[in-house]
N, C-alpha and C positions, 0 to 999 in steps of 0.2 A: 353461412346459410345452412339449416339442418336439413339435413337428409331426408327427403322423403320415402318410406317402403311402402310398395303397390302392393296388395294381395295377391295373394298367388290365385293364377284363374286355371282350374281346371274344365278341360276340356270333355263338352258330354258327347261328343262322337267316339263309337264303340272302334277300339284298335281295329286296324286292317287284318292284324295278323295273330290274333286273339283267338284260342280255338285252336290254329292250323297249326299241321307240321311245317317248319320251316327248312330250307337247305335245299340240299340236292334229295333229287326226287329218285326213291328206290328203282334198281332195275329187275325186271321179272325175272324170275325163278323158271328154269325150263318146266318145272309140273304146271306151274300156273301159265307158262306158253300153250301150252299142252292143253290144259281145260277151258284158255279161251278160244282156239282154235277148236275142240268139240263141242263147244255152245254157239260158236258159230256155225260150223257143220251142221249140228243139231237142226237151227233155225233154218239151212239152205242160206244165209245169207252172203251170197257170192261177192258182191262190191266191197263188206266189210272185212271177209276173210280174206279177200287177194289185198287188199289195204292192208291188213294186220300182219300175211308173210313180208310183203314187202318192205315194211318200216322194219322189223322184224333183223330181215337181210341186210337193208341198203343202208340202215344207221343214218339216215338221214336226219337233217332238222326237220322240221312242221312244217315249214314254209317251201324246199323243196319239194319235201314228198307230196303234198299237196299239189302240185302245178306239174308233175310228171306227167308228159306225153305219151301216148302209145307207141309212134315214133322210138322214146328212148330205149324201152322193153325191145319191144318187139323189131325184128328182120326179116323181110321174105315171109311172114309168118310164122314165122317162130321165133319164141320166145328166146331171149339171147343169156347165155349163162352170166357175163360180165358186160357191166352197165359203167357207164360214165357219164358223169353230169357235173354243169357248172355248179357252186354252190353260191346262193344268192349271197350270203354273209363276205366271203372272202373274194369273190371273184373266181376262182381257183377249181382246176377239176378235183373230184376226188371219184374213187373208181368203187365199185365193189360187185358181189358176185351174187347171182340168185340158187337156191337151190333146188333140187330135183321138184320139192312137194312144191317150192313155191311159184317154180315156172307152170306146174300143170293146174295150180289155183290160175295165177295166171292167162293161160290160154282158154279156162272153161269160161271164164268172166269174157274177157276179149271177144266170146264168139257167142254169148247170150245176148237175144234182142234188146238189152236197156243199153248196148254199146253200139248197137247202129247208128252210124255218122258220127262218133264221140270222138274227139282230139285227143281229151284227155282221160289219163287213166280211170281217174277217179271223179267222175262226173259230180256236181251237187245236185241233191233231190229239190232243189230251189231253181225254179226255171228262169230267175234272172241273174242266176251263177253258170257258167261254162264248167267250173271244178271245186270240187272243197274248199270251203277258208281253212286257215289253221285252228278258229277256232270252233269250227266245226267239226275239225280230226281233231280237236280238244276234248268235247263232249263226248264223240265217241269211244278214245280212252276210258274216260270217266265210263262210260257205260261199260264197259268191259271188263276195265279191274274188279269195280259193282257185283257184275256178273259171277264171280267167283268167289263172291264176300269178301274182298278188300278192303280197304278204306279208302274209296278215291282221293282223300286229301294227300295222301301218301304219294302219288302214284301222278304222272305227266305225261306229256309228249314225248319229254327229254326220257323217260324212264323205257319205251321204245326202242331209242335209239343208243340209250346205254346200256340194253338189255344183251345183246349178242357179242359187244363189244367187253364186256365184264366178264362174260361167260372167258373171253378167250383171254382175256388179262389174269385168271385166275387157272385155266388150265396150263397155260406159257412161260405168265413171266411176262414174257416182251411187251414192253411198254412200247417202242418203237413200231413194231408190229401195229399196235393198237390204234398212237397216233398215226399214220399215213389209212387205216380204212376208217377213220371218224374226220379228215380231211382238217386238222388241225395243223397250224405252220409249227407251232415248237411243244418239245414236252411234255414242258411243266404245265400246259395246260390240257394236258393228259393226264397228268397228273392230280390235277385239280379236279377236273372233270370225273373221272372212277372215283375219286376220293381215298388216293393209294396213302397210306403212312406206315410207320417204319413196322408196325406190329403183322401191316397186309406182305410187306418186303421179307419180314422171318417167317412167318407162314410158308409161304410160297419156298424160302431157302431150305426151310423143315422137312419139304416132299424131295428135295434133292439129296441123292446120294450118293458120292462118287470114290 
């Protein structure tokens, strides 16, 4: 019986991924930390700037830092230097530490009238949300990076959370280090994660000299 060949059918839906940068999502540059934190200044806007130190610090995913309590922050009133949270993906604590500027971002937010009765840190301007979606501290990225002439395509949630954590993988070395405060069970997916390979491992051996 002969072979019958069907036409080939091309498909007229435009790629999903057509356009965009693909991969891991870049992490900021401390200048560009730096100028979106004075355009937040600039604007006074306090919910977005204690949002931006905190993701900033705590390396979190989207999904935690979004649903952070005052509770977790804060003791007695004061803001606490070292924070511990479950992380919704693993189960599993992972710890980390806030800084000087960012506990006193912080505590000004905490004690301005839009946090009266607020559970969560970071309330949504949507009054049938208690707290941010993730992909609501999605957009706000995207507003941010924008802000400083980016290319939001470049640039994520994830790029937040790999931002601090790259800074110290490239001052250190210690991968180790890196994985226990991004709360990852093994390595190589620290590994993965920075996106380290063997040209980022001689660099880094290049600054050593014993």
């Amino acid at each position: 019986m002969p072979s019958v060949q069907l036409a080939a059918i091309t498909s007229k839906h435009r790629a999903w991924n057509k356009g965009r940068i693909i991969g891991q999502k870049r992490p900021l540059l401390p200048k560009q930390v730096w100028g979106i934190r004075a355009r937040l200044e600039l604007a006074d806007n306090l919910r977005d700037l204690a949002l931006f130190n905190v993701a900033i610090d705590s390396k979190l995913r989207g999904c935690d830092l979004a649903k952070l309590a005052v509770a977790d922050l804060v003791r007695d009133d004061r803001v606490r230097e070292r924070v511990s949270v479950i992380q919704s993906k693993i189960k599993r604590p992972v710890q980390f530490e806030l800084s000087e500027n960012t506990r006193e971002t912080v505590t000004s937010w905490i004690k301005s009238p839009e946090m009266i009765g607020c559970r969560f840190m970071f309330p949504s301007r949507f009054h049938d949300r208690l707290q941010i979606s993730t992909r609501q501290y999605g957009r706000l990225v995207q507003d941010w990076v924008r802000s400083i002439n980016l290319d939001p395509s470049g640039y994520s949630t994830h790029s937040l959370r790999r931002t601090k954590a790259a800074e110290i993988y490239w001052k250190t070395g210690n991968l180790r280090a890196v994985q226990l405060l991004l709360g990852h069970t093994k390595v190589h997916s620290t590994v993965r994660y920075l996106g380290v390979d063997l040209e980022d491992v001689l660099s880094i051996a290049e600054r050593i000299d014993i």
